[in-house]
PDB file with SEQRES, HELIX, SHEET and CRYST1 records, atoms N, CA, C and O in Angstrom:
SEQRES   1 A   73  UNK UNK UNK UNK UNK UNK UNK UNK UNK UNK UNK UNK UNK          
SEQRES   2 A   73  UNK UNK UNK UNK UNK UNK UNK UNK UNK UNK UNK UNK UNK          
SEQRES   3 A   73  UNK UNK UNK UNK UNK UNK UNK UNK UNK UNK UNK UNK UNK          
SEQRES   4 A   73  UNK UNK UNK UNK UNK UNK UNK UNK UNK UNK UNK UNK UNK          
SEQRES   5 A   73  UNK UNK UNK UNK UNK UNK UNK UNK UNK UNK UNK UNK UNK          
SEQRES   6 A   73  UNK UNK UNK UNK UNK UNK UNK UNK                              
HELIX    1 AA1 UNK A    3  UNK A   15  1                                  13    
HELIX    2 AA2 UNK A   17  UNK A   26  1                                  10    
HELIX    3 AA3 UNK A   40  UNK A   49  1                                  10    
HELIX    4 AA4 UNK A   51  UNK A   63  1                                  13    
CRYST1    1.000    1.000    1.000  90.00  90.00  90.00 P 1           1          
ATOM      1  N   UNK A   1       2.259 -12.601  18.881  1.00  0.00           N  
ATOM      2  CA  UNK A   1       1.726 -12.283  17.567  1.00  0.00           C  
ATOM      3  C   UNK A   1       2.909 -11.984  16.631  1.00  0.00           C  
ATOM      4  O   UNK A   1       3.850 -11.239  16.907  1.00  0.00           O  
ATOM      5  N   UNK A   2       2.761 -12.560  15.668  1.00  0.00           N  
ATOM      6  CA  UNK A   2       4.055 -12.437  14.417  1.00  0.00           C  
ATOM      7  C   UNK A   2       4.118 -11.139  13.660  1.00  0.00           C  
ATOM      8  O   UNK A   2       3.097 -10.603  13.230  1.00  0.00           O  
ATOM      9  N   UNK A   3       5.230 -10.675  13.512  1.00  0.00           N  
ATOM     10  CA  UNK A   3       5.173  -8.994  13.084  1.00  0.00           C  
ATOM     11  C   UNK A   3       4.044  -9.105  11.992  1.00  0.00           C  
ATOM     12  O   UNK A   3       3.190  -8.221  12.079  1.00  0.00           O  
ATOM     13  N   UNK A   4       3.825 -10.310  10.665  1.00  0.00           N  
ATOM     14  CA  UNK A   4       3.770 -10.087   9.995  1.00  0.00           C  
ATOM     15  C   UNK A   4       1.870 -10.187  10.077  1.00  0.00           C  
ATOM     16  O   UNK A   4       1.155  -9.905   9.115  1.00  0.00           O  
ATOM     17  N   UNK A   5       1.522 -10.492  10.985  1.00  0.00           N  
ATOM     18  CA  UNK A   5      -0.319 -10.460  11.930  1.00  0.00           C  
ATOM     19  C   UNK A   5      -0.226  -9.375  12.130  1.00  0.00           C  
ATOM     20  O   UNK A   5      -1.174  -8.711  11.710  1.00  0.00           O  
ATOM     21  N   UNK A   6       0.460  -8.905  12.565  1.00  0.00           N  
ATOM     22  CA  UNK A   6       0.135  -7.359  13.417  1.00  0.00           C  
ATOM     23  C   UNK A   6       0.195  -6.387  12.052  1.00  0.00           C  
ATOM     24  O   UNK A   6      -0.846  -5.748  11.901  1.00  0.00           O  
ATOM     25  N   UNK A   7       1.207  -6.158  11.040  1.00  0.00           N  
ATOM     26  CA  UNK A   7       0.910  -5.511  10.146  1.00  0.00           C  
ATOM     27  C   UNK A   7      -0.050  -5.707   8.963  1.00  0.00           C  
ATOM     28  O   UNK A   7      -0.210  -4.915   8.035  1.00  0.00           O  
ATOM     29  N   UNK A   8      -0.657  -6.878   9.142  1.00  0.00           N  
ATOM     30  CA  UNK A   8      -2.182  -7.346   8.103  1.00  0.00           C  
ATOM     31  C   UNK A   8      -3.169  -6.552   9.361  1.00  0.00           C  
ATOM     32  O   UNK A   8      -3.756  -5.543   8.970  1.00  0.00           O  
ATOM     33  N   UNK A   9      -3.304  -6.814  10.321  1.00  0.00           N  
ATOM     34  CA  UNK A   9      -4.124  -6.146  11.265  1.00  0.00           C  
ATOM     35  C   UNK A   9      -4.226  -5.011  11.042  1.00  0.00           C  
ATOM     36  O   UNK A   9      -5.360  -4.634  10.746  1.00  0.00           O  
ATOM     37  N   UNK A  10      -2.846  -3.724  11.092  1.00  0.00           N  
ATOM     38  CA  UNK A  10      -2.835  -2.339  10.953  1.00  0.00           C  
ATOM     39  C   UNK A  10      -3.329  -2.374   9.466  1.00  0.00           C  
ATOM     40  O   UNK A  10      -3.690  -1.214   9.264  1.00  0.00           O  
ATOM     41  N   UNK A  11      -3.490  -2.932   8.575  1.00  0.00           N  
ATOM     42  CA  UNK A  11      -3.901  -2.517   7.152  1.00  0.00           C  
ATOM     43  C   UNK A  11      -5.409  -2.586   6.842  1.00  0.00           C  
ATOM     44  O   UNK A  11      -6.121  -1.707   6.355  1.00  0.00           O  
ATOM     45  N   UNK A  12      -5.582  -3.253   7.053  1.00  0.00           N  
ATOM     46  CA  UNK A  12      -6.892  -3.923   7.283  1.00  0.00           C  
ATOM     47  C   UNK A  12      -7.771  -3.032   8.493  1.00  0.00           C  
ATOM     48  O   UNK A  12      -8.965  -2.733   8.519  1.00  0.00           O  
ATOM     49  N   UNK A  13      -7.228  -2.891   8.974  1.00  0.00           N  
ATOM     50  CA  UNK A  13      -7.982  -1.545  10.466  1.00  0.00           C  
ATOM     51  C   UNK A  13      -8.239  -0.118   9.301  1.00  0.00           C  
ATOM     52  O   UNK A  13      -9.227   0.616   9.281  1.00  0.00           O  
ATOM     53  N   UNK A  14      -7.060  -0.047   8.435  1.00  0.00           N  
ATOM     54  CA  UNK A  14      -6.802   0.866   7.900  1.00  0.00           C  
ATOM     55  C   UNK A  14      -8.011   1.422   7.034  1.00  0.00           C  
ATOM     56  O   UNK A  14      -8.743   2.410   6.970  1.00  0.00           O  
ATOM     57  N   UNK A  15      -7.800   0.269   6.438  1.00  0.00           N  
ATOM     58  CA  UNK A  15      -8.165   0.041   4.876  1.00  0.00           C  
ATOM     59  C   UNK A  15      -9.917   0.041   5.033  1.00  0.00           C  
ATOM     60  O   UNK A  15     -10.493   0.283   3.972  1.00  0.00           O  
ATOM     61  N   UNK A  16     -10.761  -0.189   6.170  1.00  0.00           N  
ATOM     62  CA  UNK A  16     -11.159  -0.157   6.653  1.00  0.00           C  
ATOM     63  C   UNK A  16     -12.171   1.511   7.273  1.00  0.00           C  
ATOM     64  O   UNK A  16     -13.392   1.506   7.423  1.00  0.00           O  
ATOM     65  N   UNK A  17     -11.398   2.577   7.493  1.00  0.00           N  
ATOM     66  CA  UNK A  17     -11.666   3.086   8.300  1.00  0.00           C  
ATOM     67  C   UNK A  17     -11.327   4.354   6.927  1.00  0.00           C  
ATOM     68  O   UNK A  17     -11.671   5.523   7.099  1.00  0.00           O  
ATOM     69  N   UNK A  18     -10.843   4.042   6.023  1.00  0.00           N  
ATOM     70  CA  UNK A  18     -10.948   4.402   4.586  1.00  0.00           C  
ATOM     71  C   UNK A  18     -11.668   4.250   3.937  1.00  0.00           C  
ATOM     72  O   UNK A  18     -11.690   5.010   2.969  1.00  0.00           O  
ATOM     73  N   UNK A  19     -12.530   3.370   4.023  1.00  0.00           N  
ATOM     74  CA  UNK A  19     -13.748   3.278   3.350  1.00  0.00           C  
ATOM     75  C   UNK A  19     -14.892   3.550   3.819  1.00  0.00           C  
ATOM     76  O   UNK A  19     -15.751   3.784   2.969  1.00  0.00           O  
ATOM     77  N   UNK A  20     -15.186   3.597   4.845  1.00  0.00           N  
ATOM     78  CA  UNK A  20     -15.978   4.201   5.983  1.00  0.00           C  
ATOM     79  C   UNK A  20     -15.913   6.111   5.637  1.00  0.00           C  
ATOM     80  O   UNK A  20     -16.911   6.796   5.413  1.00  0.00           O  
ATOM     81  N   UNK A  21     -14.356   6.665   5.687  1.00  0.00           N  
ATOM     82  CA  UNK A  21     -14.409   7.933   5.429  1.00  0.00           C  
ATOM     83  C   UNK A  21     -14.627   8.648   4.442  1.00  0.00           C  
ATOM     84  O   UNK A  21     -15.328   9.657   4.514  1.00  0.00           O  
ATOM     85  N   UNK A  22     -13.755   8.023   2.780  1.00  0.00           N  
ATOM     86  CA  UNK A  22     -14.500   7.807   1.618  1.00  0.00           C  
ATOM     87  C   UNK A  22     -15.989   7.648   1.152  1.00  0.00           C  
ATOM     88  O   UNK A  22     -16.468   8.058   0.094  1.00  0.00           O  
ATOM     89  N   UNK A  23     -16.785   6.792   2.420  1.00  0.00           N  
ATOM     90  CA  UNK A  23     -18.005   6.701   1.476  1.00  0.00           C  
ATOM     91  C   UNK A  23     -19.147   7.982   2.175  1.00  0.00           C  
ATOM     92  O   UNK A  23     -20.278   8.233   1.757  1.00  0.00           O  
ATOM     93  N   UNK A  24     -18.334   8.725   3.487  1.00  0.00           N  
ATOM     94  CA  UNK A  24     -19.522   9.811   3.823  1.00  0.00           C  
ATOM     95  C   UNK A  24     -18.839  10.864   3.152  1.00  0.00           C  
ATOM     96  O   UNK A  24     -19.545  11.850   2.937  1.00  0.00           O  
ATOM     97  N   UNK A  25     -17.338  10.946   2.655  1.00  0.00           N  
ATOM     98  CA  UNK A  25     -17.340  12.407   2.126  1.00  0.00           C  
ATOM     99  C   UNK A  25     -17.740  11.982   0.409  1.00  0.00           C  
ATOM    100  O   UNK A  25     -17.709  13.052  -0.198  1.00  0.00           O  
ATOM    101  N   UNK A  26     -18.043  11.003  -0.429  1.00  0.00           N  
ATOM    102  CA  UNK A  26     -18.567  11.033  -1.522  1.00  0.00           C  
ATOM    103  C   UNK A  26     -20.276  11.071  -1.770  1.00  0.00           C  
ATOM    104  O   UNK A  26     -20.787  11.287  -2.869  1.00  0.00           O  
ATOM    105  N   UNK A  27     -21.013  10.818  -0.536  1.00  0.00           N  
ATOM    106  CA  UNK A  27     -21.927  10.954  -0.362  1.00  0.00           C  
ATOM    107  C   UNK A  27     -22.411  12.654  -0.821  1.00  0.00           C  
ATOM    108  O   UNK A  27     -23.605  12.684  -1.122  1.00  0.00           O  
ATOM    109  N   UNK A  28     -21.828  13.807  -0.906  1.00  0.00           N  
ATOM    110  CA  UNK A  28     -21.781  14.608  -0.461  1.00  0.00           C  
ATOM    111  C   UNK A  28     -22.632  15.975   0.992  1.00  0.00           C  
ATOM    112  O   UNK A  28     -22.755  17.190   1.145  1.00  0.00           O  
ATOM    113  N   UNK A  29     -23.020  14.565   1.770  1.00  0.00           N  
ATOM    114  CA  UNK A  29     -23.272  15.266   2.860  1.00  0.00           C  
ATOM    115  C   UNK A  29     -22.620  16.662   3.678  1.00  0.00           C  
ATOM    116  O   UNK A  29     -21.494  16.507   4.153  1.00  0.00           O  
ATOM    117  N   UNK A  30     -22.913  17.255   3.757  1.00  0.00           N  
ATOM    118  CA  UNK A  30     -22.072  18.400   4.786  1.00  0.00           C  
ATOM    119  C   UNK A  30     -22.687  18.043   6.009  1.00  0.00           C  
ATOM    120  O   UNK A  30     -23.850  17.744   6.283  1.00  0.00           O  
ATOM    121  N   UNK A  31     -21.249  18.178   6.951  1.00  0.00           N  
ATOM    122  CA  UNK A  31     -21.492  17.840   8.557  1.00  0.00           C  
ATOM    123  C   UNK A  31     -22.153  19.154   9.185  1.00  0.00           C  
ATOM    124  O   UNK A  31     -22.730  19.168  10.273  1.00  0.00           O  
ATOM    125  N   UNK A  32     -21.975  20.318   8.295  1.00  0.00           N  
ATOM    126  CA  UNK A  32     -22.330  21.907   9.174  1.00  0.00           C  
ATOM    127  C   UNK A  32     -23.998  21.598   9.249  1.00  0.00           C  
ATOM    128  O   UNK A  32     -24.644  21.808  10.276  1.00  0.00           O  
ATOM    129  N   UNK A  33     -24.649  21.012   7.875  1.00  0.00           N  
ATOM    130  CA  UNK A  33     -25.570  21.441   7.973  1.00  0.00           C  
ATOM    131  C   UNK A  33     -26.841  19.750   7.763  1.00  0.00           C  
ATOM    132  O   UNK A  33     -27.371  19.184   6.807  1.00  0.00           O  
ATOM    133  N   UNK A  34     -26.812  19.551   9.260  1.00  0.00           N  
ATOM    134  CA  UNK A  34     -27.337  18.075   9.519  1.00  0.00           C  
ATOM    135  C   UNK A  34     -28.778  17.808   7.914  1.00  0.00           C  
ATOM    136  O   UNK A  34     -28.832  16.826   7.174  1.00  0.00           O  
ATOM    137  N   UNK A  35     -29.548  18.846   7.880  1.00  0.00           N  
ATOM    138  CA  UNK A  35     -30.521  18.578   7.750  1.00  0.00           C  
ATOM    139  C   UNK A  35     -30.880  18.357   6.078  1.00  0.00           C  
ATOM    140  O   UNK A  35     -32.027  18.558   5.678  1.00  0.00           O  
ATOM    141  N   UNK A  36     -29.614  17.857   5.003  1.00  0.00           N  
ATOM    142  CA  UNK A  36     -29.228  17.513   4.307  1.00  0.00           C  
ATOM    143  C   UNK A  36     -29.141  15.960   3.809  1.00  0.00           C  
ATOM    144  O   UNK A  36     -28.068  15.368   3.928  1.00  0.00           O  
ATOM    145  N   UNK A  37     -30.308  15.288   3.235  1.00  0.00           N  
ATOM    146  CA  UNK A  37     -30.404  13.710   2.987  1.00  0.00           C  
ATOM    147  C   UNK A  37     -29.370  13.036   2.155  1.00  0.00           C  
ATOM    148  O   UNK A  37     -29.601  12.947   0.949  1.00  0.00           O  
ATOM    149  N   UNK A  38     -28.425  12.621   2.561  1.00  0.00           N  
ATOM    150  CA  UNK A  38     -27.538  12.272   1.641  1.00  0.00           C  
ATOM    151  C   UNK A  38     -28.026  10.835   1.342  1.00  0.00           C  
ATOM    152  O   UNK A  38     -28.499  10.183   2.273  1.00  0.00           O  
ATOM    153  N   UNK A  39     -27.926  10.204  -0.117  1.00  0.00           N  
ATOM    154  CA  UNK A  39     -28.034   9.136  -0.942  1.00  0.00           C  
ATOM    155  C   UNK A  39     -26.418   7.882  -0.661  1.00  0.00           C  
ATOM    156  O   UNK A  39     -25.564   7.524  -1.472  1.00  0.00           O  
ATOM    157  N   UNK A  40     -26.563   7.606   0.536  1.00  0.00           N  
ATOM    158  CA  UNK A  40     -25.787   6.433   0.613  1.00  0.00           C  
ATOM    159  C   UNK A  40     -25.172   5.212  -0.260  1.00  0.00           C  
ATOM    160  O   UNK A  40     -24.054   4.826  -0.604  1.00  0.00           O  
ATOM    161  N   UNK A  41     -27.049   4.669  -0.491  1.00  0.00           N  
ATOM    162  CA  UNK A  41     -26.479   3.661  -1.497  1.00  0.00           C  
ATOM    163  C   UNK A  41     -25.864   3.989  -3.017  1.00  0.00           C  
ATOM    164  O   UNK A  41     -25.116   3.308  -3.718  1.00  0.00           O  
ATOM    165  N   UNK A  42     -26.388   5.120  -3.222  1.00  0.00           N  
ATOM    166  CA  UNK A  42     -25.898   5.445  -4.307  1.00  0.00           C  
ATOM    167  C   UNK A  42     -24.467   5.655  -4.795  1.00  0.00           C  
ATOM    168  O   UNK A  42     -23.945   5.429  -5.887  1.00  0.00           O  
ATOM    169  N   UNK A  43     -23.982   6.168  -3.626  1.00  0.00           N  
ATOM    170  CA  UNK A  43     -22.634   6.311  -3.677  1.00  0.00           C  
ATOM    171  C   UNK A  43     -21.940   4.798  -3.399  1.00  0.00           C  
ATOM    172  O   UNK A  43     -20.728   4.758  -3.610  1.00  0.00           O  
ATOM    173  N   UNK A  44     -22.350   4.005  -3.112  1.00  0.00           N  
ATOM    174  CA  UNK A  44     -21.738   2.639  -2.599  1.00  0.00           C  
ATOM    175  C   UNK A  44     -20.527   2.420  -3.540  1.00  0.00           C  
ATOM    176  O   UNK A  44     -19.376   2.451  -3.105  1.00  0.00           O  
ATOM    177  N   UNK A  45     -20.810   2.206  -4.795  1.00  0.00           N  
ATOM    178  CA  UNK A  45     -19.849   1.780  -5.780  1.00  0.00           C  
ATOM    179  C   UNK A  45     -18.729   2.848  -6.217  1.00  0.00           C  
ATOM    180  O   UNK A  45     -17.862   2.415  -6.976  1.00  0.00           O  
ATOM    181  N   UNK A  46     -18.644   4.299  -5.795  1.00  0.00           N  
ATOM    182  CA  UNK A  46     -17.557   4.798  -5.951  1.00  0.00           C  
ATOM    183  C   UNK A  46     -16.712   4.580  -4.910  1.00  0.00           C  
ATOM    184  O   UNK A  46     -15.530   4.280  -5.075  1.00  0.00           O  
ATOM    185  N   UNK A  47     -17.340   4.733  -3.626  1.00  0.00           N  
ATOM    186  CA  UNK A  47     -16.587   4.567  -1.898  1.00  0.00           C  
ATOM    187  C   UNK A  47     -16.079   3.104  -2.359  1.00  0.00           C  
ATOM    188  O   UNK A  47     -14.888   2.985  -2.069  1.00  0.00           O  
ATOM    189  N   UNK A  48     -16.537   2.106  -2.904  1.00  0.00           N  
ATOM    190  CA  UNK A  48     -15.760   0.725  -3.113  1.00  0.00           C  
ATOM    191  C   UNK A  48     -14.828   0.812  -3.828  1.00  0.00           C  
ATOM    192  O   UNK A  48     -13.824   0.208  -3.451  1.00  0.00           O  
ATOM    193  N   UNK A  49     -14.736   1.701  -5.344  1.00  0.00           N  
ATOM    194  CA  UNK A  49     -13.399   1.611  -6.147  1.00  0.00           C  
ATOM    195  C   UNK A  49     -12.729   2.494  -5.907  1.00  0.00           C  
ATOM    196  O   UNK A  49     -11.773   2.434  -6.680  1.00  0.00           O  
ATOM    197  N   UNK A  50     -12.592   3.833  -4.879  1.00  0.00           N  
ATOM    198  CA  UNK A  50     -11.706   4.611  -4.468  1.00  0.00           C  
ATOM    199  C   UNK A  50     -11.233   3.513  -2.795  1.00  0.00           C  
ATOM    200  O   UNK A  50     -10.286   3.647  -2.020  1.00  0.00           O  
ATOM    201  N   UNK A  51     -11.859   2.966  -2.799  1.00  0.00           N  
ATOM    202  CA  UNK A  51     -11.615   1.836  -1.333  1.00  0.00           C  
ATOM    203  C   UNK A  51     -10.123   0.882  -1.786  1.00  0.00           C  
ATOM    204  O   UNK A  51      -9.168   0.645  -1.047  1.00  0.00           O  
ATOM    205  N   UNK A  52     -10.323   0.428  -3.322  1.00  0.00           N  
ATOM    206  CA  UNK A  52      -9.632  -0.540  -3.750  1.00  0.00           C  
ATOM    207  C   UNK A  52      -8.474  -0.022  -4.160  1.00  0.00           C  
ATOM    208  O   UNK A  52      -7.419  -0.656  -4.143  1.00  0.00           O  
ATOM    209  N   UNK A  53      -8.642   1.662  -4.723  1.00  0.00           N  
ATOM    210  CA  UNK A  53      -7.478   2.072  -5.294  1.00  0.00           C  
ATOM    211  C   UNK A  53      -6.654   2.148  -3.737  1.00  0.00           C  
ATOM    212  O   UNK A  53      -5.623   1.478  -3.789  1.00  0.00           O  
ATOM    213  N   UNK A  54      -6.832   2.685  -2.629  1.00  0.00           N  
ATOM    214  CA  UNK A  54      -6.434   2.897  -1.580  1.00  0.00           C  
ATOM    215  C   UNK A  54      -5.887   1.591  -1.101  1.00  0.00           C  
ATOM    216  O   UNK A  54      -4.687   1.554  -0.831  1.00  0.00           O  
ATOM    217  N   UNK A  55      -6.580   0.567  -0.969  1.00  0.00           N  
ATOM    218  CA  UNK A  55      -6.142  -0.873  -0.866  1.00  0.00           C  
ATOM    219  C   UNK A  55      -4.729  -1.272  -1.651  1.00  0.00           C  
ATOM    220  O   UNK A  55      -3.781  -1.840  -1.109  1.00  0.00           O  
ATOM    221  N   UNK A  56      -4.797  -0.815  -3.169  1.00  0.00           N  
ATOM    222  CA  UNK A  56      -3.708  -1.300  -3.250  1.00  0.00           C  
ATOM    223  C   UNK A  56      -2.570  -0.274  -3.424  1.00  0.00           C  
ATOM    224  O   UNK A  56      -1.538  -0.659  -3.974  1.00  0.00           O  
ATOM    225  N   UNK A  57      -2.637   0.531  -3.157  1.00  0.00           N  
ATOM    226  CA  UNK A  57      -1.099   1.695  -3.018  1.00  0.00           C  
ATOM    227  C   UNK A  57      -0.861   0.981  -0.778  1.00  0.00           C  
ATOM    228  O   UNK A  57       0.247   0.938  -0.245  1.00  0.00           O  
ATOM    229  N   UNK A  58      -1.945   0.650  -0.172  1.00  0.00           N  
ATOM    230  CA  UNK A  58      -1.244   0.320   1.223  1.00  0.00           C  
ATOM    231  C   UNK A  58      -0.553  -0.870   1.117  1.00  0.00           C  
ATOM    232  O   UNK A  58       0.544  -1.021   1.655  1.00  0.00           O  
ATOM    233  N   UNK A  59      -1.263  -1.982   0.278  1.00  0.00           N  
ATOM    234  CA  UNK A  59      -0.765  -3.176  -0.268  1.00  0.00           C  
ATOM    235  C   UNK A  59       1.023  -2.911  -0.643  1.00  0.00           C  
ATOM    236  O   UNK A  59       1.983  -3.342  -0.004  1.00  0.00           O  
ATOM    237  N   UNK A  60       1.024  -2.108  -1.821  1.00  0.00           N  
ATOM    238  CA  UNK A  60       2.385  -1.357  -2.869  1.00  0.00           C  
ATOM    239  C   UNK A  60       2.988  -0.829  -1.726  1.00  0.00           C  
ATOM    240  O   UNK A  60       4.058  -1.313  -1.355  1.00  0.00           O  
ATOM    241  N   UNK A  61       2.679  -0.281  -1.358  1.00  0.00           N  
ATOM    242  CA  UNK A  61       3.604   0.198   0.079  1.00  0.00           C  
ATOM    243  C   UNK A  61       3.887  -0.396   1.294  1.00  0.00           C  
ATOM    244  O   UNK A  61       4.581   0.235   2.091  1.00  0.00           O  
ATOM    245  N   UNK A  62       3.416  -1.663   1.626  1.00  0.00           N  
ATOM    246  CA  UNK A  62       3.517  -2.290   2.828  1.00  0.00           C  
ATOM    247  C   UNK A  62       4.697  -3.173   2.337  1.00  0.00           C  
ATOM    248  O   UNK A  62       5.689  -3.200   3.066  1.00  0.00           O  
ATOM    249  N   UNK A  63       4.710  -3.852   1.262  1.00  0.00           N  
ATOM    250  CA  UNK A  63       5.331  -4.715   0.633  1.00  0.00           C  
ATOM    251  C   UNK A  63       6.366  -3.977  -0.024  1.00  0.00           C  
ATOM    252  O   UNK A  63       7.449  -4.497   0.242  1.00  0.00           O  
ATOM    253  N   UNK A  64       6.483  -3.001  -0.758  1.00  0.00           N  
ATOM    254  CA  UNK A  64       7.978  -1.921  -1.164  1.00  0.00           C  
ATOM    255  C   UNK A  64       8.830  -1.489   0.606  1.00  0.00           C  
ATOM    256  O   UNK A  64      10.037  -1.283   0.728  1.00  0.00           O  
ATOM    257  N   UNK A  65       8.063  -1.459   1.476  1.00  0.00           N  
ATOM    258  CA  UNK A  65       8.582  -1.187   2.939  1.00  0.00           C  
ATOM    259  C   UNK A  65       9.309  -2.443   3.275  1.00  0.00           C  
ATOM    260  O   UNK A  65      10.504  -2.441   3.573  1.00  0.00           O  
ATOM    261  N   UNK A  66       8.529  -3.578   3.219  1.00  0.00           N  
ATOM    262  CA  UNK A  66       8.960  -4.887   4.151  1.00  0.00           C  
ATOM    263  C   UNK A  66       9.713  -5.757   3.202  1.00  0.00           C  
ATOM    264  O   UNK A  66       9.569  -6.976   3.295  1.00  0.00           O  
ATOM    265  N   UNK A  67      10.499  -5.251   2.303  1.00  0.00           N  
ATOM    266  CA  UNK A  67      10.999  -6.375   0.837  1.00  0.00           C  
ATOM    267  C   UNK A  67      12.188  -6.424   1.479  1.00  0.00           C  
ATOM    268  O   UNK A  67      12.641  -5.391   1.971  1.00  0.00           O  
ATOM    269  N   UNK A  68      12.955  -7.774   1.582  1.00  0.00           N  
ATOM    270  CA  UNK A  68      14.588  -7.518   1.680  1.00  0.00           C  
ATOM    271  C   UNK A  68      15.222  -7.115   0.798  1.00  0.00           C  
ATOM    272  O   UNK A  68      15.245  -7.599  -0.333  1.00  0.00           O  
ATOM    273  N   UNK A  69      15.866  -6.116   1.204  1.00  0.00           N  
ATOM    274  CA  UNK A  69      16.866  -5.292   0.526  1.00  0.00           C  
ATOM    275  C   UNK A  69      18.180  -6.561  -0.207  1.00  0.00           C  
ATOM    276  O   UNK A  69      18.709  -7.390   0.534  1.00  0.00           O  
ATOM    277  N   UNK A  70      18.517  -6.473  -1.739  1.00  0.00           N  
ATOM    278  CA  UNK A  70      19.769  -7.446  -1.987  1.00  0.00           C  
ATOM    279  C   UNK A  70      20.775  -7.183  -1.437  1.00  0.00           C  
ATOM    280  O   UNK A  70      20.706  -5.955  -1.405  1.00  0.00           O  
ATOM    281  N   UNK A  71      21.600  -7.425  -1.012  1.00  0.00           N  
ATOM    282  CA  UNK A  71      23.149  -7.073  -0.883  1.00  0.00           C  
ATOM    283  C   UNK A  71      24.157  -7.354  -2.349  1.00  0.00           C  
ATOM    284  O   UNK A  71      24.153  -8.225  -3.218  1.00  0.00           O  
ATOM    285  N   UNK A  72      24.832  -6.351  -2.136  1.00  0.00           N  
ATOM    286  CA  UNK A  72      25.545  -6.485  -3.643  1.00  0.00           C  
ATOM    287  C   UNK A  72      26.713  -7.374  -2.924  1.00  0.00           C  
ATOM    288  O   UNK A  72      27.134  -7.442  -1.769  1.00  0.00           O  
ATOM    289  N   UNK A  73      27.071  -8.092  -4.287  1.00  0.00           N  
ATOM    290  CA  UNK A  73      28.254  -9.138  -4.284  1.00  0.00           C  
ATOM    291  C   UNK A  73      29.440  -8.422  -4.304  1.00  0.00           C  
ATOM    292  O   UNK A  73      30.518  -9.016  -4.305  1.00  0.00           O  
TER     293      UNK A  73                                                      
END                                                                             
């Protein structure tokens, strides 16, 4: 596997598992107290654009990490 598969893989796992966590803590469910109906779909469209802002600072940062450095002349 080519470094550069394996680090679309880790981002994407990431990026992923960020939006998943994003969309139950904007829900505002509390885990203490189960018996609390939280509105899922409703929240859909913020968990997506806090998903995207997150998407692209891992994007900005995967790519500011993996850039070749110039060498000065």
């Amino acid at each position: 596997m080519k470094p550069f598969q394996k680090i679309l893989i880790i981002d994407l796992t990431v990026l992923v598992g960020c939006f998943f966590l994003i969309w139950v803590l904007s829900t505002g469910a509390n885990f203490l107290i189960p018996n609390v109906h939280a509105d899922y779909i409703k929240s859909l469209p913020l968990a997506l654009m806090y998903t995207v802002l997150v998407g692209i600072l891992i994007v900005l940062g995967t790519v500011i990490l993996f850039l070749p450095k110039r060498k000065r002349q």
